[in-house]
C-alpha positions as CSV (number, residue, x, y, z in Angstrom):
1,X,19.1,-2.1,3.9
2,X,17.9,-5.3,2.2
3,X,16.0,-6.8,5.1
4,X,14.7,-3.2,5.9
5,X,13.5,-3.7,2.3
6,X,12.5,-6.9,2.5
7,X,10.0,-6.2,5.8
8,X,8.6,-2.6,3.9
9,X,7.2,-4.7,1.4
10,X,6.4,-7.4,3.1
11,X,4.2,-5.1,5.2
12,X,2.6,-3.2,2.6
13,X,1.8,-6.6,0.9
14,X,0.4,-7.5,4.0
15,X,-2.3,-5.1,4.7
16,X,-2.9,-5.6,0.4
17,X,-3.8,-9.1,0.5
18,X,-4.7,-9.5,4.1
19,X,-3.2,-13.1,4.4
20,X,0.7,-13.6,5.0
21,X,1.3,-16.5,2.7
22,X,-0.6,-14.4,0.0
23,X,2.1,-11.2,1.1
24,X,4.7,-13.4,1.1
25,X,4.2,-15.0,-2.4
26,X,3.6,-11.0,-3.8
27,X,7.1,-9.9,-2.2
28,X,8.8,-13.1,-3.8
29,X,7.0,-12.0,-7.2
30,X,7.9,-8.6,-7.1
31,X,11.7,-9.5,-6.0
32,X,12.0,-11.8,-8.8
33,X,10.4,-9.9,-11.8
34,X,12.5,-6.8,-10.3
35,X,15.5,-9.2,-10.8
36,X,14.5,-10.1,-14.1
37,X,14.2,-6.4,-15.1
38,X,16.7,-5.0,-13.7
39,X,18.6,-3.8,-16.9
40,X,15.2,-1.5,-17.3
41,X,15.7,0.2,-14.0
42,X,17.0,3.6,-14.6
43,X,20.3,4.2,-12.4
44,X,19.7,7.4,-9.9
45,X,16.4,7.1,-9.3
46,X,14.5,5.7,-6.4
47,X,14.9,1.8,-6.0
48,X,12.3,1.5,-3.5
49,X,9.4,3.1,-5.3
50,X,10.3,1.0,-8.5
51,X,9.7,-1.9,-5.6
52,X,6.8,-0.7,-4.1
53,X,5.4,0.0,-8.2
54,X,6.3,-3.5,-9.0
55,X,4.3,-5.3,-5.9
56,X,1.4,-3.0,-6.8
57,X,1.4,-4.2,-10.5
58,X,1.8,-7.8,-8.8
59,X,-1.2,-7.7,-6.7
60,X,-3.5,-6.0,-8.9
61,X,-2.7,-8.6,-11.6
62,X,-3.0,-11.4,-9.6
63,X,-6.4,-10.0,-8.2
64,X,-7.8,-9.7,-11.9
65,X,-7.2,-12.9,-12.9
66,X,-9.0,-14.3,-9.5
67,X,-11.5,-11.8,-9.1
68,X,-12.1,-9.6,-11.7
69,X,-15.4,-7.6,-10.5
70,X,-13.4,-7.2,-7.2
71,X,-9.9,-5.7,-8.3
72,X,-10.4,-2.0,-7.7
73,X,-12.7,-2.6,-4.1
74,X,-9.8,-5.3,-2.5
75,X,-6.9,-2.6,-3.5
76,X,-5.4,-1.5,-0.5
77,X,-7.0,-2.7,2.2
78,X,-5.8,-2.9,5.2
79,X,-5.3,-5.5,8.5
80,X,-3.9,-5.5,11.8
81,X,-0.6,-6.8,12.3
82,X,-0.7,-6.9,15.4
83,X,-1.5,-10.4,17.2
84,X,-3.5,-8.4,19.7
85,X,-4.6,-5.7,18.9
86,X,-5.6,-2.3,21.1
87,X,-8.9,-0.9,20.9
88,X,-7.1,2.2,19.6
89,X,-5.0,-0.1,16.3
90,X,-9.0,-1.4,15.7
91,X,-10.8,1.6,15.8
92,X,-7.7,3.1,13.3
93,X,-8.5,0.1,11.1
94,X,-11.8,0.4,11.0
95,X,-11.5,4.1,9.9
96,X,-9.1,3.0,7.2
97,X,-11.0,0.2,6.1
98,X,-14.0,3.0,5.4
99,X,-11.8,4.7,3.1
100,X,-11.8,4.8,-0.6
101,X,-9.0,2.3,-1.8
102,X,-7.3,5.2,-3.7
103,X,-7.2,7.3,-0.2
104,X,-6.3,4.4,1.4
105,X,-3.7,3.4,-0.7
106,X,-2.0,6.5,-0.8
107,X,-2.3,7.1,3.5
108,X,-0.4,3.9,3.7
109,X,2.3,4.6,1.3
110,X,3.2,7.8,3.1
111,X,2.1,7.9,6.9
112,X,2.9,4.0,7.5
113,X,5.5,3.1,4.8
114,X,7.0,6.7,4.6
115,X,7.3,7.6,0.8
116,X,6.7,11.5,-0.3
117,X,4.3,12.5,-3.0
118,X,6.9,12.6,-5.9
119,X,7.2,9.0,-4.8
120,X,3.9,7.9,-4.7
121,X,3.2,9.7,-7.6
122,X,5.6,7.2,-9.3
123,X,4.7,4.3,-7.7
124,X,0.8,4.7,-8.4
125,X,1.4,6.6,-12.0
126,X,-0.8,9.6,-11.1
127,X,0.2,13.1,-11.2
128,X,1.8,14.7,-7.9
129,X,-1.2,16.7,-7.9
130,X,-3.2,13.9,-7.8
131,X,-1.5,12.2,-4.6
132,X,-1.6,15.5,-2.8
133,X,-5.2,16.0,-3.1
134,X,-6.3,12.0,-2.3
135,X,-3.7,12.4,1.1
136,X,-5.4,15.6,2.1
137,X,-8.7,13.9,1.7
138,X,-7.8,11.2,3.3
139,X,-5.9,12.8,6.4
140,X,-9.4,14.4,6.8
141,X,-11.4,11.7,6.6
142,X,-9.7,9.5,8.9
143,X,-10.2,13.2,11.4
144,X,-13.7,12.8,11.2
145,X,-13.7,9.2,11.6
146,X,-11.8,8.7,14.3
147,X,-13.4,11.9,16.2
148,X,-16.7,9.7,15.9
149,X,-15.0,7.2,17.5
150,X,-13.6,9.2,20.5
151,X,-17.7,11.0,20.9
């Protein structure tokens, strides 16, 4: 469970900073403030989206302080993990990369990392609402942009 752990947010961090030392240094980060404040995590509820939270809160703190007028558009984006990639992974990355780092941000945490709204919701600290209605949007927008693609 921990490595499976591990990897998620190493992935995630991954397509957030775009550079694997940078992802690394995020998941070490978040593991070690979530160490430190463990005695504030509420017992029953979901440890991986109190993760997930805490690496967002990383990377959006640590892109402030080096960028500040760039924070909200490098949110979320997303790279290939792949060493060599299909046309298909580019063209999917392409569409992604077109999308609003909000919509982006929530595709990811639920079609590539798995979490449900309720989760997401936590993790981004937007209403449920909220998360439905940027996935929706989202799902359809990468429709139309990938149906370009295949024209």
């Amino acid at each position: 469970m921990k490595r499976i752990l591990t990897r998620s947010l190493l992935r995630f961090g991954l397509r957030l900073a775009g550079d694997s030392f940078q992802a690394e240094d995020l998941v070490q980060e978040t593991l070690l403030l979530a160490w430190r404040g463990f005695a504030r995590f509420e017992p029953g509820t979901n440890v991986r989206a109190w993760l997930f939270r805490i690496l967002l809160n990383v990377f959006r703190q640590q892109r402030r302080k080096a960028q500040p007028a760039l924070a909200a558009e490098t949110l979320a984006r997303a790279h290939p993990v792949a060493v060599s990639p299909s046309r298909e992974s580019v063209e999917v990355r392409q569409a992604l990369e077109r999308l609003g780092s909000d919509q982006r941000t929530v595709l990811l945490l639920a079609a590539v990392e798995g979490f449900t709204c309720r989760e997401i919701s936590e993790i981004l600290g937007v209403p449920m609402g909220t998360v439905m209605s940027r996935l929706s949007r989202a799902r359809e927008a990468m429709r139309e942009l990938l149906s370009e693609v295949m024209l």
